[in-house]
N, C-alpha and C positions, 0 to 999 in steps of 0.2 A: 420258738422263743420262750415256753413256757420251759421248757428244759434248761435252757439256757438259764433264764433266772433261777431256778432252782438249783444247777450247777452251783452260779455264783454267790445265793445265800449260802449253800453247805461251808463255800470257801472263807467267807465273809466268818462265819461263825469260828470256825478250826481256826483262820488267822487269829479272832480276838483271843482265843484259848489260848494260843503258843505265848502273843505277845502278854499277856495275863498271867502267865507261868515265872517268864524272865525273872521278875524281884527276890525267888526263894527257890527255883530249880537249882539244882548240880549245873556246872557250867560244860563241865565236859559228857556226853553225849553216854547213854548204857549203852549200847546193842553196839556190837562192830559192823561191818560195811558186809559180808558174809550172811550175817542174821538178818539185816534189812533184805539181802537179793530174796533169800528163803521165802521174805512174807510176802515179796512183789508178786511173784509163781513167773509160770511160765506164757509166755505168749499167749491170747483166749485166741479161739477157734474161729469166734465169732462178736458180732459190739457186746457193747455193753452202756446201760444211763449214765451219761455222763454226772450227773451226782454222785450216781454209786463211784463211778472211779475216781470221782475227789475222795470221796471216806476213804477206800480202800489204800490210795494211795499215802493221805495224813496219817492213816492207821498203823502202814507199813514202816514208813520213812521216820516219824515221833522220836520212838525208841534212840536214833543213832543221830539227831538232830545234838547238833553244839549250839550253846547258847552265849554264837559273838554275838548277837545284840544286847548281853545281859551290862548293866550299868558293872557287872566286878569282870568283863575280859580288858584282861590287860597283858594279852597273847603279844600276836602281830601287831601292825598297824591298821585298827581293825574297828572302822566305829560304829554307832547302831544307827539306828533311824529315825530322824526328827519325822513326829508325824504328819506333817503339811509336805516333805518330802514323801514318803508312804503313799500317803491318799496320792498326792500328783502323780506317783508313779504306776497306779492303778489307772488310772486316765489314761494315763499314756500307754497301756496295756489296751486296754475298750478302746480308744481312737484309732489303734492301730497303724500308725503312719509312718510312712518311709519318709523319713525327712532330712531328705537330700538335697531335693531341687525346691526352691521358693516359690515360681509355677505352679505344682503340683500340692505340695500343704505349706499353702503359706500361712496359717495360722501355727504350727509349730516353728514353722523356720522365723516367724516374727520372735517369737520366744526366745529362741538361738540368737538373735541376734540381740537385742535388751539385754541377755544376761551376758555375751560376750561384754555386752559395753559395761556392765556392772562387777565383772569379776574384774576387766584392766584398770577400773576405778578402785577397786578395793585393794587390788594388791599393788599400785601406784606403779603398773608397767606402762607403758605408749599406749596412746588412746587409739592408735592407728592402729596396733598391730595386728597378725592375723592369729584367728582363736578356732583352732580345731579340738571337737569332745568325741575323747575316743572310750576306748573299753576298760582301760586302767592306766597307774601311773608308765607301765612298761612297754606299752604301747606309745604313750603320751612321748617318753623318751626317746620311743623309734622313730616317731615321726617329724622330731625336734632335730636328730640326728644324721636322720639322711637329707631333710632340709638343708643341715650343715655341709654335709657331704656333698651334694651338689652345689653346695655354692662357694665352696672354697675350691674346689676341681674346676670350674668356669672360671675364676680367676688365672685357674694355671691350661687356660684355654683346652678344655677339655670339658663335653656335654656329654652327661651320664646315660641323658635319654638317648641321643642317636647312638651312643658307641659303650654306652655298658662299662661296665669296669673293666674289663680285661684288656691291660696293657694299662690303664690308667695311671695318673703319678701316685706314687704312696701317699696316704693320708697319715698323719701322725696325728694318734689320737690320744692325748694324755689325761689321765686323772686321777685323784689322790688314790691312796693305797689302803683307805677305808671307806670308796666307794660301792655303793650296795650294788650286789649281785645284778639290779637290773638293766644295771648301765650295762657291764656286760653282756647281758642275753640282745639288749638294744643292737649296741655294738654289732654283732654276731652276725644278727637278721640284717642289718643293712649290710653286710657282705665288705666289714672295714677289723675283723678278725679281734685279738686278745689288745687291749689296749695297754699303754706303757705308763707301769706306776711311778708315779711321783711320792717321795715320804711325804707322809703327815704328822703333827704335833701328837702326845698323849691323850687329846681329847677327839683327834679324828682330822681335824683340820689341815687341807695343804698347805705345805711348805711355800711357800710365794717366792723365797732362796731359791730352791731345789727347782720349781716350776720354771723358772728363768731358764737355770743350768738346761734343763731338758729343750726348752726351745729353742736356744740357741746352737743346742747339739743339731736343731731340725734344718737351722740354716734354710729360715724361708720359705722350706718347702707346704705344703698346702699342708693345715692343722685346725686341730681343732683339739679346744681344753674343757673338759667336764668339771661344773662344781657342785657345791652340796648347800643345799638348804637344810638342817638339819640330818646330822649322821643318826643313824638307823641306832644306836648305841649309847652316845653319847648326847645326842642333841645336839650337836655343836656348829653350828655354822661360820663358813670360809669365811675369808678377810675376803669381800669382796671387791671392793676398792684399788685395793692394792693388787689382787692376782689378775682381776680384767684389768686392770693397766699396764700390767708385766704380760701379760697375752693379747691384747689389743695390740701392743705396739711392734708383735713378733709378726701380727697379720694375721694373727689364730680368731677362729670363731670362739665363740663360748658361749657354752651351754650350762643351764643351771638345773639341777637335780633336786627339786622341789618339793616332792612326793607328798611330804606331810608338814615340811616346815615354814614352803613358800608362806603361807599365812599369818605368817608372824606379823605381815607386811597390813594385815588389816585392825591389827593395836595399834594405838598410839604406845604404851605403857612398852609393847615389844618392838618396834619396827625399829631401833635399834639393831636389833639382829641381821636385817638384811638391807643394814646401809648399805648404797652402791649398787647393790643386786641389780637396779632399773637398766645398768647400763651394760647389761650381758647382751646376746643374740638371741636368746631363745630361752624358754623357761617351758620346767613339766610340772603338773601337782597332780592330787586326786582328790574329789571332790567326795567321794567318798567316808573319805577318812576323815579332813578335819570338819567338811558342813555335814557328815551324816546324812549324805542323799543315801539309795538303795546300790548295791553297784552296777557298775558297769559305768562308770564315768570320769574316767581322765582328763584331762585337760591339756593340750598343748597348744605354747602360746610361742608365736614367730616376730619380731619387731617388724623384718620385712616381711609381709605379707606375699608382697608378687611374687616369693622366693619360696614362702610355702606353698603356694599357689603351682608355681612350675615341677614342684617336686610331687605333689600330691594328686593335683588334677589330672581328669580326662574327659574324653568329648565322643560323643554318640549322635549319629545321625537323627534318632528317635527320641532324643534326650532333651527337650526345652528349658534351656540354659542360661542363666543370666549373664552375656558375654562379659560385659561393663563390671559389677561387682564383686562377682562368682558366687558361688551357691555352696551352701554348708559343707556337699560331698566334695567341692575341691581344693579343701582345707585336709583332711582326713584319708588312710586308707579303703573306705570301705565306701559304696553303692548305694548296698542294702545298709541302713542305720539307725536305729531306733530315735526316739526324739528325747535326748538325756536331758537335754535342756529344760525339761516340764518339770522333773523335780528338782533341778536345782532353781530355778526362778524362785518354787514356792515355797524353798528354805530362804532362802536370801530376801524375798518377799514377807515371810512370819520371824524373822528373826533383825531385821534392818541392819543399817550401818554396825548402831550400838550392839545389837544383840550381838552381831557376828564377833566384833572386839570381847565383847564379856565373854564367847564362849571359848575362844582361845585362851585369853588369860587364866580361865578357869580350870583348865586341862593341866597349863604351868602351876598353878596353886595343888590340886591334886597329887602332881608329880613333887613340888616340894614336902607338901605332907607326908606321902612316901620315904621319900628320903631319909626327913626328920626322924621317923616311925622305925625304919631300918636301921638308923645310926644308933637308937638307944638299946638295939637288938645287942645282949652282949655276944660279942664274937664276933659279928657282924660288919661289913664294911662296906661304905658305897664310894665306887671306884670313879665317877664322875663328875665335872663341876654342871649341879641340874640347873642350866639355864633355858630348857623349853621341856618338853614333855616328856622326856625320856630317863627311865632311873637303871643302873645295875649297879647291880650288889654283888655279893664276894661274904661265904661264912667259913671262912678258914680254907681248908684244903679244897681240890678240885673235887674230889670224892663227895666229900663234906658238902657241898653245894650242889652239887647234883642230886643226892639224896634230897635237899632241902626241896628240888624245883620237883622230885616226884613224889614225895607226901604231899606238896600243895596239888600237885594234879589228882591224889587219891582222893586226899580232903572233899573235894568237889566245890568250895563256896567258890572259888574264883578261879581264874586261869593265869596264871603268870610263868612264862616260858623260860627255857635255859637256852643258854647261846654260851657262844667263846668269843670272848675279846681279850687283846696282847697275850693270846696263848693262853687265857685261862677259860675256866669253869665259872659262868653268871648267871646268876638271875636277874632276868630281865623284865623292866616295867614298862609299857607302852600306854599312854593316856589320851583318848579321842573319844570318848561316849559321853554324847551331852546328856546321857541318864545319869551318868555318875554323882554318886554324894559323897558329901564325907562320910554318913554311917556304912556307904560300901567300903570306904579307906578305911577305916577303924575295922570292918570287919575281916579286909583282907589281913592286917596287920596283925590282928591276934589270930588270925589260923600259921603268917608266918612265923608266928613268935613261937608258937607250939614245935611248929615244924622244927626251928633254928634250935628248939632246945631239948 
């Protein structure tokens, strides 16, 4: 034991240090991924004190460390760590608990269950529905999706568990044509192949016209229609209302792609955005991203329960199961499962109702700043209408913009990515760190203005 704790003050210190660095570090990482294996070495012979292999290790690894917790990434979809989420997820590391079955740690599966009831509260989905916390949003999506899959195949009398796909009816799975990459990999894995694009509008959004056309080319057959909570790009979210009414009435399921924008649903000031949303079949987020837990926390949320429930569950002789309820793991792919729920309680816990509204909207005020900030860039141009957290810009040529997104990566104060949308060269803004200030906006803006000029 005494190693042990000495282990974990070595850790305790190196963590305060890293997170101590964030405010005034380079965001992007010195050493490349080559230099780090050099300092690890090679296999030892024989142990070593576990303290020493904490140093050795924060010593090694330092150098090529990126700093997405820093208040200026505004990479990915990428946010840092409330510290009440932090500390809880260290608990949850020391407790150690497989928290699968309710029997076994019902003190985390109580946890799981509170916050299931407090996230379908805050994003105003069904109070009933069923709530699986997986590993990320793309997981969140696969398990949302083969939900769907099995349960529009049982309508066309066909069970996936006894007889597997092969021979099954085709599934026609449509969704817009600026759905993010993970609906596809979801897709893929649940063994339902390249899904069929539908157009979308200049800001990302499906066609609700076009979406019809497509299902009625389906003529009935078992479907399922993907939407968007916020496009990866634009920010933009579907006409909900309108496209689950033009797909409900075709007999399609519908699934909502959530990742980062479901949230919107817990303003008042934004829930505009995902008017209608309640009335989809299934929704995905990641709790990562907009409440800033640590990762490894997806979220997927099913209206019918008993439907995720048959698609997800299983049963073991050795296994003490709650028949009547089901138990966290028959919500989810996985057994083994860590208990993600301990830090997201203890954000939603330090942050309440209000907090969590302030911190979304604050991400949108960010992202307007942005915007404001780039439009006065002369040459400059932001190609989006920013109604939630997402900005890209546009400085003349593809060239031209591209150079902009790799002197900001040289610079080092912040991180802001390049992508392609409608065929061009962007820079792209992503807004999710509740460290963010406006002096990190301000200071990203004059490293871009340098860049731009």
């Amino acid at each position: 034991m005494s190693e042990l704790h000495e282990a974990l003050e070595v850790a305790h210190r190196l963590a305060l240090d890293w997170l101590d660095s964030l405010p005034t570090r380079d965001v992007p990482g010195r050493a490349a991924a080559e230099d780090v294996a050099a300092l690890l070495g090679d296999l030892p012979e024989g142990p070593s004190a576990a303290p020493e292999v904490v140093r050795h290790l924060a010593a090694a690894v330092e150098p090529g460390l990126t700093a997405m917790p820093s208040p200026r990434w505004f990479g990915m979809v990428i946010g840092g760590t409330h510290p009440a989420a932090l500390a809880a997820d260290w608990l949850t590391s020391a407790w150690d608990q497989n928290s699968a079955l309710e029997a076994v740690t019902p003190g985390t599966v109580a946890v799981e269950h509170v916050v299931d009831e407090w996230l379908l509260d805050l994003l105003g989905l069904p109070a009933d529905a069923g709530v699986g916390l997986v590993t990320g949003a793309t997981m969140a999506n696969w398990t949302c999706l083969v939900t769907a899959r099995d349960a529009v195949l049982r309508r066309a009398d066909w069970d996936t568990a006894i007889r597997g796909l092969q021979g099954a009816p085709a599934v026609h799975v449509l969704v817009g044509d600026e759905r993010h990459d993970s609906v596809d990999s979801a897709l893929r894995f649940a063994g339902l192949g390249r899904p069929e694009p539908v157009a979308s509008d200049d800001q990302g959004r499906i066609d609700v016209d076009a979406l019809a056309w497509h299902l009625d080319r389906a003529a009935g057959a078992p479907a399922i229609v993907v939407l968007q909570a916020g496009n990866v790009h634009s920010g933009a979210f579907d006409d909900f209302p309108a496209a689950i009414a033009v797909a409900h009435r075709a007999g399609a399921w519908v699934h909502v792609d959530g990742a980062f924008g479901l949230f919107a649903a817990a303003s008042p000031r934004l829930r505009r955005l995902v008017e209608g949303c309640a009335a989809a079949d299934s929704w995905s987020t990641d709790a990562h991203k907009t409440l800033n837990v640590p990762y490894d926390c997806g979220i997927a949320i099913v209206r019918d329960d008993a439907s995720l429930r048959a698609s997800m569950g299983m049963h073991g002789e050795y296994l003490i199961q709650d028949e009547a309820g089901g138990d966290p793991f028959d919500r989810v792919p996985e057994m083994s499962r860590r208990a993600r729920a301990v830090p997201v309680w203890a954000v939603l816990a330090a942050l309440g109702r209000r907090g969590v509204a302030e911190l979304v909207e604050r991400y949108c005020r960010h992202a307007t700043m942005f915007a404001e900030g780039i439009r006065a860039i002369p040459g400059a141009e932001v190609l989006n209408d920013v109604v939630f957290t997402q900005v890209c810009a546009r400085f003349g040529s593809d060239e031209r913009t591209r150079e902009v997104v790799r002197e900001m990566l040289a610079d080092g104060t912040a991180w802001t990515s390049g992508s392609r949308w409608h065929d061009r060269a962007v820079l792209r803004v992503a807004l999710c760190n509740a460290s963010t200030s406006d002096a990190d906006i301000e200071a990203t803006l004059a490293v871009l203005r340098r860049a731009a000029g």
